[in-house]
C-alpha positions as CSV (number, residue, x, y, z in Angstrom):
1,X,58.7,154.3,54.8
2,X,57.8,150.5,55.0
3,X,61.8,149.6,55.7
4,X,62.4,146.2,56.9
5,X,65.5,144.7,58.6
6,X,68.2,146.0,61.8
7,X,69.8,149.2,61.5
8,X,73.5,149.2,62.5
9,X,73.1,150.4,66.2
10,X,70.3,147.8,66.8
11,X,72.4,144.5,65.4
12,X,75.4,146.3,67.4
13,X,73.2,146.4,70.7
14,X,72.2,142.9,70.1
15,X,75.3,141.5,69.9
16,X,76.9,143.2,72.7
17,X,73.7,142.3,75.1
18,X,74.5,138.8,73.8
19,X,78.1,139.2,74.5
20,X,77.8,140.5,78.2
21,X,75.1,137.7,79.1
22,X,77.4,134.8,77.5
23,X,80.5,136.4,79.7
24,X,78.6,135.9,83.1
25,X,77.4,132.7,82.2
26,X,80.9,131.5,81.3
27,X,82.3,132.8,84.6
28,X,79.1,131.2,87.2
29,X,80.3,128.2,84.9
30,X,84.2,128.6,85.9
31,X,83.3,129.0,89.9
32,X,81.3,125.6,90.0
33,X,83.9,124.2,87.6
34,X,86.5,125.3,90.5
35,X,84.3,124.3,93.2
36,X,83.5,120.5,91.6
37,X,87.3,119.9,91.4
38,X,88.3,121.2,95.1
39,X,85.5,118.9,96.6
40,X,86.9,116.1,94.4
41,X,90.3,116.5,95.5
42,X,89.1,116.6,98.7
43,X,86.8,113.4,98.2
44,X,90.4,111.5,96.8
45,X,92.4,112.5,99.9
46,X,89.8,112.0,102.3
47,X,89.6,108.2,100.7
48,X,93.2,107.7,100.3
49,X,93.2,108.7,104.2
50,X,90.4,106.5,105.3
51,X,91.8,103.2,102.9
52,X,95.4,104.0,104.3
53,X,94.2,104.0,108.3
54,X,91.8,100.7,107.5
55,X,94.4,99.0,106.0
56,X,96.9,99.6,108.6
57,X,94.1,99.0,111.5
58,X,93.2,95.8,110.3
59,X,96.8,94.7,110.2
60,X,97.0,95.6,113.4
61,X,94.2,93.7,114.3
62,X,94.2,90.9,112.1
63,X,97.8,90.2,114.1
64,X,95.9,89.9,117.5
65,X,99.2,91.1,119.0
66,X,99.5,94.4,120.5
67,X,101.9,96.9,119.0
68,X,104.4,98.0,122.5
69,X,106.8,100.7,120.5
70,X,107.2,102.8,117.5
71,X,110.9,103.0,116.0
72,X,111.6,106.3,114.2
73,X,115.1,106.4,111.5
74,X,114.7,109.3,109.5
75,X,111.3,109.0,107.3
76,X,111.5,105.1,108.3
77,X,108.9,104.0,111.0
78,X,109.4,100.1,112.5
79,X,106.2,99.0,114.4
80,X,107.1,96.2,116.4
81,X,104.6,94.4,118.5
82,X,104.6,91.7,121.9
83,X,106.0,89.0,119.6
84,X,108.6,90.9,117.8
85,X,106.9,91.3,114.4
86,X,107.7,94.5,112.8
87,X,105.7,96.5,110.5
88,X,107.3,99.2,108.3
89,X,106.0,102.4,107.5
90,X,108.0,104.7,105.5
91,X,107.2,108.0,104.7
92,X,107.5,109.1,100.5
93,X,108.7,112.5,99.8
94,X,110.3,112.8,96.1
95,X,109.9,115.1,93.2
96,X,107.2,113.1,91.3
97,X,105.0,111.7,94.3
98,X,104.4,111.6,98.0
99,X,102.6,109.6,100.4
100,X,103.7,106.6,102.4
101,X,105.2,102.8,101.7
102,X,103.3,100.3,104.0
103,X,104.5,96.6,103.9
104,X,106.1,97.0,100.6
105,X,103.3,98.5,99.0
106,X,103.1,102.7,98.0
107,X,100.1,104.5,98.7
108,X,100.7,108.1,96.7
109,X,98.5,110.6,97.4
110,X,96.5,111.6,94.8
111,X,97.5,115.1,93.1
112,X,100.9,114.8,94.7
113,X,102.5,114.1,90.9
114,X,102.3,118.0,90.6
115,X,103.8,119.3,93.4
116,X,100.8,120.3,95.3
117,X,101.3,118.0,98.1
118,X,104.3,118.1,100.7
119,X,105.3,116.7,104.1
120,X,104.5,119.2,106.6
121,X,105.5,117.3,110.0
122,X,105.7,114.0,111.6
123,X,104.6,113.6,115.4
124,X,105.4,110.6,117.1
125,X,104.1,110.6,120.8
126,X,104.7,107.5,123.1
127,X,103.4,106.8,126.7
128,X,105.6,103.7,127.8
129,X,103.3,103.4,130.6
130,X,100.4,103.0,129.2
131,X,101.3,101.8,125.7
132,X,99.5,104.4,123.8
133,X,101.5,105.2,120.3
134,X,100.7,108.1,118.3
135,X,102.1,108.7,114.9
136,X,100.3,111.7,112.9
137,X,101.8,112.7,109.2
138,X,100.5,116.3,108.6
139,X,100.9,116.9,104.4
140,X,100.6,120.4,103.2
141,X,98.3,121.2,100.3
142,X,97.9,123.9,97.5
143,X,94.7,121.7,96.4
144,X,92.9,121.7,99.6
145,X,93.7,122.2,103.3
146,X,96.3,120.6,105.4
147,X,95.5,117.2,106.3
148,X,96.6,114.9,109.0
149,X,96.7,110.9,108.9
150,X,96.1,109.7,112.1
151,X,97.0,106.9,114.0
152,X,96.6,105.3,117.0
153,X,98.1,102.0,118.4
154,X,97.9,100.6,121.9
């Protein structure tokens, strides 16, 4: 009885012991896969956010001329400051892309080509008295959280 080689049952064991271990390894692969591209899409909008607000800032500040009231027409935002320059911010909400048009320039937020991203709300909040102007854009996201751009003028 010197036999050498598998029987059936043992090559049939093997290969389904081979088949369940490469099946969990593929799904732990899918979950970090999934994980990786929600913390990029959150590392894109968190940018686009934080190179939006700095650009607007330093406008602001680059003017050395205080903003005293915010203008709202529709998705149309007029800044207008002491010496009666305006800066427009418009608010982007269309099939293929959403985000907002600053001084003739579009910032689209990233992903919003799909459909993922939508205009939640817009908040404007003024205190004449002690020029403070608040303007926050809330977007709603399937690809991560809500977010809020924030901002601040006084």
């Amino acid at each position: 009885m010197n036999k050498k080689g598998f029987t059936t049952v043992e090559l049939i064991l093997t290969i389904a012991l081979v088949i369940i271990i490469m099946s969990t390894i593929t799904s732990v692969t899918f979950v970090y896969r999934d994980r990786s591209d929600y913390e990029e899409n959150v590392t894109q909008i968190t940018t686009y956010k934080n190179t939006l607000t700095k650009i607007i800032y330093d406008d602001i500040l680059d003017l050395n001329d205080p903003v005293v009231s915010i203008k709202k027409d529709d998705n149309f935002y007029t800044l207008t400051t002491k010496n009666n320059k305006t800066i427009p911010l418009k608010i982007i909400e269309e099939d293929d892309k959403v985000g907002i048009l600053y001084n003739n320039m579009e910032y689209i937020i990233p992903g919003s080509n799909d459909g993922s991203i939508e205009l939640q709300n817009v908040k404007l909040q003024t205190d004449d008295v002690n020029k403070i102007y608040v303007l926050d854009i809330t977007f709603n996201s399937l690809i991560t959280d809500p977010f809020t751009i924030h901002f601040m003028v006084s």
